[in-house]
N, C-alpha and C positions, 0 to 999 in steps of 0.2 A: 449823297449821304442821307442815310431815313435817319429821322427824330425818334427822341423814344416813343412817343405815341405810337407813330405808326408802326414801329414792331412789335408795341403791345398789340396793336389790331389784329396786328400779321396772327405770333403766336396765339392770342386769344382765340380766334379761327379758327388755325390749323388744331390746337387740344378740342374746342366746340363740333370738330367734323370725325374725331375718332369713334370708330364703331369695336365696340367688343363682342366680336360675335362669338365669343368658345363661350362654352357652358364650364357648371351651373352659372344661370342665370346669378344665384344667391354666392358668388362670390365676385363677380364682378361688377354686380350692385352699386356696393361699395364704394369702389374704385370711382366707377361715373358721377357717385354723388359728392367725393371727396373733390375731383376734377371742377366739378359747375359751381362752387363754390367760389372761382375765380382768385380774388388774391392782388399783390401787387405783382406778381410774374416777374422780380427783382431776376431774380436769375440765368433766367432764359432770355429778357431781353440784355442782362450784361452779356451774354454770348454772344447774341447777337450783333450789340453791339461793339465788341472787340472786332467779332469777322469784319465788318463793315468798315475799320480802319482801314482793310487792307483788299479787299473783295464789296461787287454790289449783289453780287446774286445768293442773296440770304435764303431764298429757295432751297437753297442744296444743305442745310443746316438745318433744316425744320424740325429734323426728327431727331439730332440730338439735343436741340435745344428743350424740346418738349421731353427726352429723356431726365435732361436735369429739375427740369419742373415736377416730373412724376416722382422722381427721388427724393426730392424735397416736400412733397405732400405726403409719401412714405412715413418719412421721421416727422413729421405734423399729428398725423396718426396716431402712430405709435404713442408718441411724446403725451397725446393726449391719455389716451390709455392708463400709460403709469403716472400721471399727475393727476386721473381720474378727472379731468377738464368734463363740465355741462356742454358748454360753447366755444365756438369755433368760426370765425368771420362773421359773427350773427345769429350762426345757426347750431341746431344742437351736433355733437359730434357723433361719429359713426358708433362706440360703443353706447350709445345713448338711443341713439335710433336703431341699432340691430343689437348686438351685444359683445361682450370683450371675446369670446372666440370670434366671433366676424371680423372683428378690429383686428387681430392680430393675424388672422390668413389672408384676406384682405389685401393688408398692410405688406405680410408676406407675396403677397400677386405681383404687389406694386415694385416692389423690389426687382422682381426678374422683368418685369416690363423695362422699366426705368434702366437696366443693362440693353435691353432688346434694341430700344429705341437709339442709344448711344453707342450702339457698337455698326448704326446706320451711317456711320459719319464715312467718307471718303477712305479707300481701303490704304493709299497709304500713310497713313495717318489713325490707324486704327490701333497697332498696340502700343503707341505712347498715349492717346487718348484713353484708351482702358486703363494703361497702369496709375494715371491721374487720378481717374476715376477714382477708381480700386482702393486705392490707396486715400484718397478724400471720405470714403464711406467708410473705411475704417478710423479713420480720426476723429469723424462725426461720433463716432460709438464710444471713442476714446475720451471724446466730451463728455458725451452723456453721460458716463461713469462716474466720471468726475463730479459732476453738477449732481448726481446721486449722493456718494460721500458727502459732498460736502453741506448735504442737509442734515449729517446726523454729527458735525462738528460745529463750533461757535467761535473757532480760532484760525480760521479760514483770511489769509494773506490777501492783500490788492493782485500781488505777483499772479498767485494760484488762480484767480478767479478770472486776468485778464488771458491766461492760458487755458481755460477753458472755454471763455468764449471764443476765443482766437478757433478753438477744435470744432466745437458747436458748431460756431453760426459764419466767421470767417472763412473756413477754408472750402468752402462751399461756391459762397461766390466769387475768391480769388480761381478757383478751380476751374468756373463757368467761363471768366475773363480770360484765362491760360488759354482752354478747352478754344474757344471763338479763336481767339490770335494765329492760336496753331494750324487750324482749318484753314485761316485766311492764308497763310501765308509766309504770317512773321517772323523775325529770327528771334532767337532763342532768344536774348536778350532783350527785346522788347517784348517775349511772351511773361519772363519772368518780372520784368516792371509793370506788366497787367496783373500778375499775379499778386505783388505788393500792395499795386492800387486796390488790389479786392480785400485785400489783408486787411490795411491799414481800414480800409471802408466798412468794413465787418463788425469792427471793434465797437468805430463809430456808432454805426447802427444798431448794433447789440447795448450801447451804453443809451443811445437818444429811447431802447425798447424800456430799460432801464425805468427810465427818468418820468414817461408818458403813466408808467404804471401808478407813478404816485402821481404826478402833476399834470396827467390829460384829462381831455374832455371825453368823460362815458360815452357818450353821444356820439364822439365824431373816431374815438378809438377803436369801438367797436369790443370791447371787454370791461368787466368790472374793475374801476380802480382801484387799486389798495392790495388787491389778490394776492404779488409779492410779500405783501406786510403780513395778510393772515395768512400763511403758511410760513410765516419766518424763512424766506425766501433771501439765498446770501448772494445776494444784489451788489453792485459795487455802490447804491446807497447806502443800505443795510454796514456792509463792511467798511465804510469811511466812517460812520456815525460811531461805530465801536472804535476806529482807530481818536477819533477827535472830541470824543464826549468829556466834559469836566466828572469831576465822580459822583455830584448830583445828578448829571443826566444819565450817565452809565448807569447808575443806580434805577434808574426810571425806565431804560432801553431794557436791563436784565428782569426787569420784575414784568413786560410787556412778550418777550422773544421766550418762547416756551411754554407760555401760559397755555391750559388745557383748556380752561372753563372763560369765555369771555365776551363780551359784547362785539360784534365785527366793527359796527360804525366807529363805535368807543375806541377802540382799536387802533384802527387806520388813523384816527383825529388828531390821538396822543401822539405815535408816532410819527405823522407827521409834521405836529407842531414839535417834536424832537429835531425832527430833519432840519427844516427852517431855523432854529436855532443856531445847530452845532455848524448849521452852511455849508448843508451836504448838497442841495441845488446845487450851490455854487462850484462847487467842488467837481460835480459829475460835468456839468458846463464844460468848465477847464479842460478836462478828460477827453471830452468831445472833439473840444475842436484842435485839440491837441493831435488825435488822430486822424482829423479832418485834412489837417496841415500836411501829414505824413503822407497820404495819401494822393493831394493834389503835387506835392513834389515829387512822386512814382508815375505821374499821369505826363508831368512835364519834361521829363526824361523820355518819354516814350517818342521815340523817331520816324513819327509823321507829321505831315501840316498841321502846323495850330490849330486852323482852322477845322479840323478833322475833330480836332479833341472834344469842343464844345458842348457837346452834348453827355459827355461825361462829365465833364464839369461842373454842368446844371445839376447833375446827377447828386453832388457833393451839396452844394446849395440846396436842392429840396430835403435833399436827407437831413441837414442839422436845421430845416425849418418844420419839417412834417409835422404832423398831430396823431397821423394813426400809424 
């Protein structure tokens, strides 16, 4: 069994040694400098690490593994685009360094690569792995949508918000986790209990992304904190603080969420000393490891040696410890 490090090595590698030799040069730019930006590679090594349940020769997966990583820095892209995002792991983002047409055909490159690479996987095994796929990159979209609306509403549900993360940013990596299982070997049934554990993991993830926005270290997150807060960003902080505020703080949350003209620092301080009050920390906490829990019971079902498991496990543990 490899540890997660070393199939970050693996993967980190095998994307560091891709050569894009078709032309224009100036669209596939892009692509290489959105690539060397690096990342946590959450996704590709969960692939990997599903195959590895049941299979050692992760060799033979490099290239859809590194498929789902190029799709995922695809909608990174994009996402930045229409959030109009400066930065991005540090650095500035692609329509910042070239421009929003480059961003978006780019973006569009990366998309057909990101099929290219994934449709490398073992042939029989190929049109359930695409229709995963397939069907995963339109639910991402189906997120997105969502997570659109619901900026231009202020009555946006817990329900609504944990279903668009769920589309967003879960079904991605339960997808990766499927994606690996199937290649390796395994029955349906423990593909679709990899698929939970990615599910429930997703949520997690997307809530501890949540939480880091108001309560991380700039330094060590690698974004500005607060960002959620100045764009009134409907956060499952944001939407607990409305569900639990007294009507003096309601009154203090609506006179801050809309506001055109405003101090950013002032800003983020007020509403965070809102959070802190109403015990929306606490609140998103719960959340967490509530799906934490979900998670590790889809992991423990999964019918291989314990011993096998472990490194997914850890996987759960650094996620509800992380900083960035």
């Amino acid at each position: 069994m490899f540890t997660a490090s070393e199939l970050l090595e693996r993967i980190n590698s095998h994307i560091a040694e891709l050569q894009f030799v078709r032309t224009p040069q100036g669209l596939y730019a892009p692509v290489t400098y959105v690539l060397s930006m690096g990342g946590k590679r959450i996704r590709p090594v969960l692939m990997l690490m599903a195959y590895n349940l049941y299979r050692e020769d992760i060799t033979r997966i490099l290239n859809p593994a590194t498929g789902i990583e190029v799709y995922h820095n695809y909608t990174l892209l994009h996402d930045d685009l229409m959030d109009r995002a400066d930065r991005r792991r540090g650095k500035e983002t692609v329509h910042k360094v070239w421009n929003d047409n480059a961003a978006i055909l780019s973006g569009d490159a990366m998309l057909v690569l990101a099929y290219q690479f994934m449709a490398q996987c073992p042939v029989e095994h190929l049109k359930e792995v695409m229709d995963i796929f397939s069907l995963t990159a339109l639910e991402i979209c189906e997120g997105q949508q969502l997570d659109m609306e619901f900026e231009h509403r202020n009555d946006v549900k817990t329900e609504e918000y944990l279903e668009m993360i769920r589309l967003k940013t879960s079904v991605l990596l339960a997808a990766s986790l499927k994606i690996g299982a199937l290649l390796g070997g395994a029955s349906s049934e423990d593909a679709e209990r990899l698929y939970d554990f990615g599910m429930n993991l997703g949520v997690a993830f997307q809530l501890k992304d949540d939480f880091l926005d108001v309560y991380g270290d700039a330094a060590v997150f690698g974004k500005n904190i607060g960002g959620d807060i100045l764009c009134d960003k409907k956060t499952y902080m944001l939407i607990k603080a409305f569900e639990h505020a007294d009507a003096g703080q309601l009154d203090c949350l609506n006179a801050w969420v809309g506001v055109v003209s405003f101090n950013p620092e002032e800003k983020i301080a007020a509403v965070t000393e809102l959070y802190d009050r109403i015990g929306v920390k606490e609140l998103c906490e719960k959340k967490m490891e509530e799906y934490s829990e979900r998670a590790m019971e889809s992991l423990l079902a999964v019918k291989v040696a314990d011993e096998k498991k472990e490194e997914l496990k850890n996987l759960i543990a650094n996620l509800m410890h992380r900083e960035v």
